[in-house]
C-alpha positions as CSV (number, residue, x, y, z in Angstrom):
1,X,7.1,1.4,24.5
2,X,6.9,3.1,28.1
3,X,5.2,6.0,28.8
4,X,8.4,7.2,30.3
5,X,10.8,6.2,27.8
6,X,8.1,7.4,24.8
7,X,8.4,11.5,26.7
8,X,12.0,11.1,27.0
9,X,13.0,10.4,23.5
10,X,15.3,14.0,22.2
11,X,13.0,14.5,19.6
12,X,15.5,17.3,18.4
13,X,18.4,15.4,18.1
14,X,16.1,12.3,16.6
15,X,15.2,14.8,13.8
16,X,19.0,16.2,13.2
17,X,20.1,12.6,12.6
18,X,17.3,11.3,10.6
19,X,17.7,14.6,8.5
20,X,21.3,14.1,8.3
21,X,21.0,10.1,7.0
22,X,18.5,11.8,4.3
23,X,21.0,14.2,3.4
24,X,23.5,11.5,2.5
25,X,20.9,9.4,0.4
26,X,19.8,12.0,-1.7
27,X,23.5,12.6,-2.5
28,X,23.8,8.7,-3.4
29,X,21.1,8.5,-5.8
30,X,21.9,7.9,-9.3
31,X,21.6,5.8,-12.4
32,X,22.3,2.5,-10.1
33,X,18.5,3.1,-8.6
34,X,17.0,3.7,-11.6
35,X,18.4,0.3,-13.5
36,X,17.3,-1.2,-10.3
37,X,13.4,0.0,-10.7
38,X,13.5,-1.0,-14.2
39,X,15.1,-4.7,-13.1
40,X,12.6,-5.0,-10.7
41,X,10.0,-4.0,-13.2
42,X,11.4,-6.3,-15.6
43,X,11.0,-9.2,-12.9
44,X,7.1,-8.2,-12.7
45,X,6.8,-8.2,-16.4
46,X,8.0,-11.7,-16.9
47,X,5.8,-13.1,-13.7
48,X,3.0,-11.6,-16.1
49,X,4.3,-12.8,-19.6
50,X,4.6,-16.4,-18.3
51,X,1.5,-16.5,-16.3
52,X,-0.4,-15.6,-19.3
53,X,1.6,-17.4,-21.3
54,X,0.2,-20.6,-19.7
55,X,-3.0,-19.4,-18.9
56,X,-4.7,-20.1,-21.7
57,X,-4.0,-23.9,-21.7
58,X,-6.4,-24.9,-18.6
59,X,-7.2,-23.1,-15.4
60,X,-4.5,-23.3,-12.6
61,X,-2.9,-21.5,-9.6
62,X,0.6,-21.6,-11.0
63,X,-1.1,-19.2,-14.1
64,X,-2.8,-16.9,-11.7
65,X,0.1,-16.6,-9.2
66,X,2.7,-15.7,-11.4
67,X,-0.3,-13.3,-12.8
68,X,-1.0,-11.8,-9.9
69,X,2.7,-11.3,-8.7
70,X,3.1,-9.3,-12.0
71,X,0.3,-7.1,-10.9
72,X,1.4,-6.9,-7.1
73,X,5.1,-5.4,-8.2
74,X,3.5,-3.3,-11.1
75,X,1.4,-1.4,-7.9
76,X,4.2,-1.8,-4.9
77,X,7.8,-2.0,-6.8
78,X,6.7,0.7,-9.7
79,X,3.8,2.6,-9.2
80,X,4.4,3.0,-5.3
81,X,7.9,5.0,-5.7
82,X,7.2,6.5,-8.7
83,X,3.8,8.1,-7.5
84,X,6.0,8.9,-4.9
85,X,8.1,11.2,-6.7
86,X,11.4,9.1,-6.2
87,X,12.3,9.7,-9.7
88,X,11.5,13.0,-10.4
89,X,14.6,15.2,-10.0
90,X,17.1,12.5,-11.0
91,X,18.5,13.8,-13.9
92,X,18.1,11.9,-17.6
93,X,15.3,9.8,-16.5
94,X,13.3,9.0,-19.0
95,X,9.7,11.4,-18.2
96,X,7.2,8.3,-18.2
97,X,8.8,7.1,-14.8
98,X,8.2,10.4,-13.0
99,X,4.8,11.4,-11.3
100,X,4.0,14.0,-13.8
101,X,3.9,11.6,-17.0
102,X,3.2,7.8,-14.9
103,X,-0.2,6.5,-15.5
104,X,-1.5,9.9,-16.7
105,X,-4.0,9.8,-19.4
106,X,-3.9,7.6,-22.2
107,X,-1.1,5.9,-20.5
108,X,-3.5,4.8,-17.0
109,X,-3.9,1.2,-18.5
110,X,-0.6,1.0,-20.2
111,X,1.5,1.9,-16.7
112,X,0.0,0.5,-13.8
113,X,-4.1,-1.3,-14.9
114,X,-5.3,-1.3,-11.6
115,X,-8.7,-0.7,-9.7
116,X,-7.5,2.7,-8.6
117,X,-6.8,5.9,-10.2
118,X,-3.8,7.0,-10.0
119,X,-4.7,10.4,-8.1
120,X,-7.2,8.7,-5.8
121,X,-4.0,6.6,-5.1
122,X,-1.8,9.7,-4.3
123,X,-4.3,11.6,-2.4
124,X,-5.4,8.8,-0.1
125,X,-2.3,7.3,0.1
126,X,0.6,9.8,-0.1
127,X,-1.4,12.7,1.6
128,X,-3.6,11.6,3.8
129,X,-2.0,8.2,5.2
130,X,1.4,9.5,5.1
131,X,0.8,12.6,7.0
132,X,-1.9,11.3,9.4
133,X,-0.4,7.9,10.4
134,X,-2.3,6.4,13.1
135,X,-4.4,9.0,13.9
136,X,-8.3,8.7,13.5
137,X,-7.5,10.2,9.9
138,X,-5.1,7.6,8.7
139,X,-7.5,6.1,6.1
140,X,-5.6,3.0,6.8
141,X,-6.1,3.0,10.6
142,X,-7.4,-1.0,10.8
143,X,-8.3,-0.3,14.4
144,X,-10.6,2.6,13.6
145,X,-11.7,1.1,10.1
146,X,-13.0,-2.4,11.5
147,X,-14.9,-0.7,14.9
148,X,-18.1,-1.8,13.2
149,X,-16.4,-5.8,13.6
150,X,-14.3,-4.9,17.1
151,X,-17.5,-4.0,18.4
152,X,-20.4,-6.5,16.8
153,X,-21.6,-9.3,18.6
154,X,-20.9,-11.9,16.3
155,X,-18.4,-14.9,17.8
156,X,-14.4,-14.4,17.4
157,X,-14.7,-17.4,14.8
158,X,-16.9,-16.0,12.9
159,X,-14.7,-12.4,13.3
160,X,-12.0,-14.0,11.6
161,X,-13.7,-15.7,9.0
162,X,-14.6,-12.3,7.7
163,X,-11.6,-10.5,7.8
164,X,-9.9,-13.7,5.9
165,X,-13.0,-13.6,3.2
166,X,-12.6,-9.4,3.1
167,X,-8.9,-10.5,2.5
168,X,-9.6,-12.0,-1.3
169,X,-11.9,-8.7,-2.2
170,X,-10.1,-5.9,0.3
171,X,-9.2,-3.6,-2.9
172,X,-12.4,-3.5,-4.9
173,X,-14.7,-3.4,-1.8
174,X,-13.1,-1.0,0.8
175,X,-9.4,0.3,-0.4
176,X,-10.6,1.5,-4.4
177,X,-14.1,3.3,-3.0
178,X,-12.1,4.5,-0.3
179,X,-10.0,6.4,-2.8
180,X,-13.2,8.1,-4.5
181,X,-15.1,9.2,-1.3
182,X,-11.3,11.4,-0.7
183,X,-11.3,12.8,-3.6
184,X,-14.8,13.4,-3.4
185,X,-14.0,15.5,0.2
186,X,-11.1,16.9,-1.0
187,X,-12.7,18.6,-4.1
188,X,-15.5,20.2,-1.7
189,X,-12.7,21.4,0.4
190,X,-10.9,23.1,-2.5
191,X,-13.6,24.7,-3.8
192,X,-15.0,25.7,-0.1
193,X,-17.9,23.5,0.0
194,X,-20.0,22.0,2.7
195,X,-18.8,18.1,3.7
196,X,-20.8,16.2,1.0
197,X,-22.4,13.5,3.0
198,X,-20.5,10.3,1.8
199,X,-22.5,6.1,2.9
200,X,-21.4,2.8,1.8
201,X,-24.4,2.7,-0.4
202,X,-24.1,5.9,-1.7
203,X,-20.3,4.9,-2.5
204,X,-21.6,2.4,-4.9
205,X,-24.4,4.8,-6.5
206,X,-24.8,6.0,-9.7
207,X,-26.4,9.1,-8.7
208,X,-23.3,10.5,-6.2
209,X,-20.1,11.8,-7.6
210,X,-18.6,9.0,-5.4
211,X,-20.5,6.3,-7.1
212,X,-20.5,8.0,-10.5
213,X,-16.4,7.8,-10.3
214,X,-16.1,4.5,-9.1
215,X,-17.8,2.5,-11.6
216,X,-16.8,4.9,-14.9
217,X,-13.3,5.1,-13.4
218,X,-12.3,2.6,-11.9
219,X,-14.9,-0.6,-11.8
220,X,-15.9,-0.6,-15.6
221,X,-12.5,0.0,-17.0
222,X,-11.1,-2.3,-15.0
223,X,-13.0,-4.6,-15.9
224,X,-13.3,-4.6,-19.3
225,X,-9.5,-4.2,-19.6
226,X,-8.6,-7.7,-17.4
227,X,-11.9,-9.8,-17.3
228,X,-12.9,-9.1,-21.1
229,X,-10.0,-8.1,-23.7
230,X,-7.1,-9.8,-22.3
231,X,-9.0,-13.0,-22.3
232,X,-10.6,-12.3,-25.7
233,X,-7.0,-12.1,-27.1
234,X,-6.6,-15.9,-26.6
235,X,-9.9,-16.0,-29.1
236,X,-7.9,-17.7,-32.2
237,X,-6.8,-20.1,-29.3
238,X,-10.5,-21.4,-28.8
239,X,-13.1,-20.6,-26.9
240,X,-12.2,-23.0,-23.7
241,X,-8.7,-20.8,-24.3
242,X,-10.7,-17.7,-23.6
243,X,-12.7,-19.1,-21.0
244,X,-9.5,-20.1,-19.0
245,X,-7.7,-17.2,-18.9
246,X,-10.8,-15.9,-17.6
247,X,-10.6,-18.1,-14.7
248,X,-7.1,-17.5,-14.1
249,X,-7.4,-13.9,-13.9
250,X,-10.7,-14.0,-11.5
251,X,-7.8,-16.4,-9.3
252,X,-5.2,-14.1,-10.3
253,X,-7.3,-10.8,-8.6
254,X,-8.0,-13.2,-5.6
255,X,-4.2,-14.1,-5.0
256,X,-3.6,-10.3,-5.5
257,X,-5.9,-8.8,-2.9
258,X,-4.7,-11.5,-0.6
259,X,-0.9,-10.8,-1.2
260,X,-1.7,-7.6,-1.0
261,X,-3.9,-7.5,2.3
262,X,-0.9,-10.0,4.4
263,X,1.7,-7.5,3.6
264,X,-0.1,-4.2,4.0
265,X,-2.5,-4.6,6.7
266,X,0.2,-5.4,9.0
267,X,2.4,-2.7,8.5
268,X,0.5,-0.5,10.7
269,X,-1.1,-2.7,12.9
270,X,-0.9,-4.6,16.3
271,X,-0.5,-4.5,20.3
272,X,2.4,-3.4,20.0
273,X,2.4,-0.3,17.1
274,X,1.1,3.0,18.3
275,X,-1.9,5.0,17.2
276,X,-2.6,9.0,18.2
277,X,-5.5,10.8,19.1
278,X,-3.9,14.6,18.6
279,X,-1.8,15.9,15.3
280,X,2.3,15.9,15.9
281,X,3.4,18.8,16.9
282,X,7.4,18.8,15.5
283,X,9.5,17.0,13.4
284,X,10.9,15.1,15.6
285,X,7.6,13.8,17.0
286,X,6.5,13.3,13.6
287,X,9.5,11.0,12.4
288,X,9.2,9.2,16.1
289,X,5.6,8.1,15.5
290,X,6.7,6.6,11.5
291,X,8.8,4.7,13.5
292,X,6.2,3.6,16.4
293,X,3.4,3.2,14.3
294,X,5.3,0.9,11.6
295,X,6.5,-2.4,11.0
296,X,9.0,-4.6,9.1
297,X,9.9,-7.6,7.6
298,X,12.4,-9.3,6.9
299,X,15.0,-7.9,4.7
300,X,18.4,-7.7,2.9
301,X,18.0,-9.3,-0.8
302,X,16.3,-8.5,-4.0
303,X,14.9,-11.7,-4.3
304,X,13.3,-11.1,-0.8
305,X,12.2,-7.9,-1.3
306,X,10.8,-8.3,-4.5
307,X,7.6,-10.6,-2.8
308,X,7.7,-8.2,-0.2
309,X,6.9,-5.4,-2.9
310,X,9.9,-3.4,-0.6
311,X,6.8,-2.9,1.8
312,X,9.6,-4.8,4.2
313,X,11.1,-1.3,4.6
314,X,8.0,0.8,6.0
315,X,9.8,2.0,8.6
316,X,11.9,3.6,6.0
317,X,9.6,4.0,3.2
318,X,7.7,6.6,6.1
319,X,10.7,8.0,7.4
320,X,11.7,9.3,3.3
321,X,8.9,8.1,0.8
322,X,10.3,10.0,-2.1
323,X,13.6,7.7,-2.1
324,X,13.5,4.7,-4.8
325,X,13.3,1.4,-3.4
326,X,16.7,0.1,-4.0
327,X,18.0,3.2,-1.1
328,X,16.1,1.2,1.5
329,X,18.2,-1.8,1.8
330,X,21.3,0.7,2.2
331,X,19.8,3.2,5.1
332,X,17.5,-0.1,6.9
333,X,20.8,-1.3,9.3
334,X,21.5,2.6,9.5
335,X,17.9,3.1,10.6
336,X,17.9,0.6,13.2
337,X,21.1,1.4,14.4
338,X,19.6,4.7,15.2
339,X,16.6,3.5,16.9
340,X,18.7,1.6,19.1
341,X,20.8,4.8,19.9
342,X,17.7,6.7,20.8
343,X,16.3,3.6,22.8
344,X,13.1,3.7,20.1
345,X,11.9,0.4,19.3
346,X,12.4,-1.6,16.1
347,X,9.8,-3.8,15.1
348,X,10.2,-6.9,12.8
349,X,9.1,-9.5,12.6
350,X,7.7,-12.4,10.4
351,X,4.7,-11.2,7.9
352,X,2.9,-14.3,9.1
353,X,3.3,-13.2,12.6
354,X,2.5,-9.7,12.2
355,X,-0.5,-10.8,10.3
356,X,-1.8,-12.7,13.1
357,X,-1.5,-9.5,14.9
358,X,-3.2,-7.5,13.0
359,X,-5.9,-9.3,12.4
360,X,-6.5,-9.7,16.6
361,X,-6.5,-5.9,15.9
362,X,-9.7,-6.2,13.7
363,X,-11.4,-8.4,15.3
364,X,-11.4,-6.4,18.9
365,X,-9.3,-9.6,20.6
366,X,-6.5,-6.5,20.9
367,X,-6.3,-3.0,20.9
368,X,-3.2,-0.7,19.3
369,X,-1.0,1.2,22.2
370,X,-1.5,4.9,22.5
371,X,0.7,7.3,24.7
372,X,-0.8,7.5,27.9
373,X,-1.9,11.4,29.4
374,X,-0.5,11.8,32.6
């Protein structure tokens, strides 16, 4: 986007109608979205139940992908809205699908077993990325995050080679610690504390209330729940049972990370998606740079969407984040439609595409766009 067209958006009028399409999608949510989030969940669930199912018999990737697609929409088509708070006023809901009951206590491992805690996974994600996009803060800025690569001396092969390996391991080494080290800030700044200094090494320590955290709740749990007692269930099955679905869930975290890493990464990331130095000023600057600094995928079906983990409609998920999934397919023709009114871009693409992209992005062979000071 121009310099000159990116001042002369109405950022007003941009705000009135985005405000005004939000209007009308609150007022259309109802059961319908609900039963959708528990299809979709029932989708994930028998990905899970059939991968299991069959890993036990020998180790294979069929096993671990339907696996890991069960634990891919457990995070993205359940825990992402909910968290979200996309079901908490609708009315009749049952409680354990609202923010204030979802993967609370007792219930963490029963909801959504994943690496990351569910508050970590609010704060970082829901605070701090939502409200920061593309600004140094964003904790999910890959230009700013990667600087150490973008800047290394290392050849562009070798570059890539990393950021494909960091692919397979993305959410145990970077995004789960990341989630931690904000909470450990955040806490300091409630309480009016100093900055606690926070190091990669230190993130991994024992001895810092970062480290401490991240291996009592998340690493060890985590852990223990998929790598030792689901496999130990297959015990009466044999021990080459046991040692199988072992395999397949080691293959199973792989395929996750990676189907995680190709549709995330790229959502915010390329030449041609902006990044900020300064804080927005208004609302209508605020829901212009969602737009800018996001990208699609294709969309339209359930089917479709359902691999995508509805992280196909960022554009909209970051224009309203607290509306359940199946609203996005309704406002995304609405949404571009608009963009074309106001002469705003619309980006998607292909995921493999926009993959490719980012990962120029990490490597330094590209840099993101930022609004020019005249």
């Amino acid at each position: 986007m121009s310099l000159n067209s990116y001042q002369s958006v109405d950022r007003e009028q941009l705000a009135k109608d985005i405000s005004q399409i939000h209007k009308q999608a609150l007022a259309d949510i109802g059961p319908a979205d609900f039963e959708h989030l528990k299809r979709m969940e029932q989708w994930g669930k028998i990905c899970s139940l059939i991968g299991y199912a069959t890993a036990w018999i020998f180790p294979n990737p069929i096993s671990a992908l339907l696996i890991s697609q069960g634990s891919f929409s457990r995070w993205t088509a359940v825990g992402h809205p909910i968290v979200h708070k996309a079901f908490d006023k609708m009315r009749d809901t049952d409680k354990n699908y609202t923010s204030k009951k979802f993967a609370k206590g007792w219930r963490r491992f029963l909801d959504w077993p994943d690496w990351m805690t569910p508050a970590g996974w609010h704060h970082e994600h829901d605070l701090l990325h939502h409200y920061n996009l593309g600004e140094e803060t964003d904790p999910n800025n890959a230009q700013h995050n990667m600087e150490w690569l973008r800047q290394s001396t290392l050849p562009m092969w070798q570059r890539y080679a990393i950021v494909a390996f960091f692919s397979g391991i993305w959410k145990i080494i970077y995004y789960t610690p990341r989630t931690h080290k904000e909470l450990v800030l955040n806490a300091a700044r409630l309480q009016g504390k100093p900055r606690p200094e926070t190091t990669r090494i230190g993130a991994w320590s024992l001895f810092t209330p970062q480290g401490k955290a991240l291996w009592l709740e998340s690493v060890l749990p985590y852990t223990a729940y998929r790598f030792v007692l689901l496999p130990l269930l297959f015990l009466p099955l044999g021990s080459f049972a046991v040692v199988s679905v072992l395999i397949n869930s080691l293959l199973a975290e792989i395929f996750t990370n990676m189907h995680s890493f190709l549709v995330m990464i790229p959502n915010h990331a390329g030449d041609d998606v902006m990044m900020f130095d300064e804080k927005s000023h208004s609302k209508g600057e605020f829901y212009l740079r969602q737009i800018l600094g996001s990208v699609n995928y294709p969309t339209g079906s359930n089917f479709n969407d359902f691999f995508y983990g509805w992280l196909n409609y960022q554009i909209e998920h970051h224009l309203w984040p607290d509306l359940p999934l199946s609203q996005y397919q309704k406002l995304q023709p609405q949404v571009k439609a608009l963009c074309e009114k106001h002469n705003i871009p619309y980006c998607q693409e292909s995921v493999f595409k926009r993959m490719l992209k980012a990962a120029d992005i990490m490597v330094g062979k590209t840099s993101m766009l930022k609004p020019a000071v005249v």
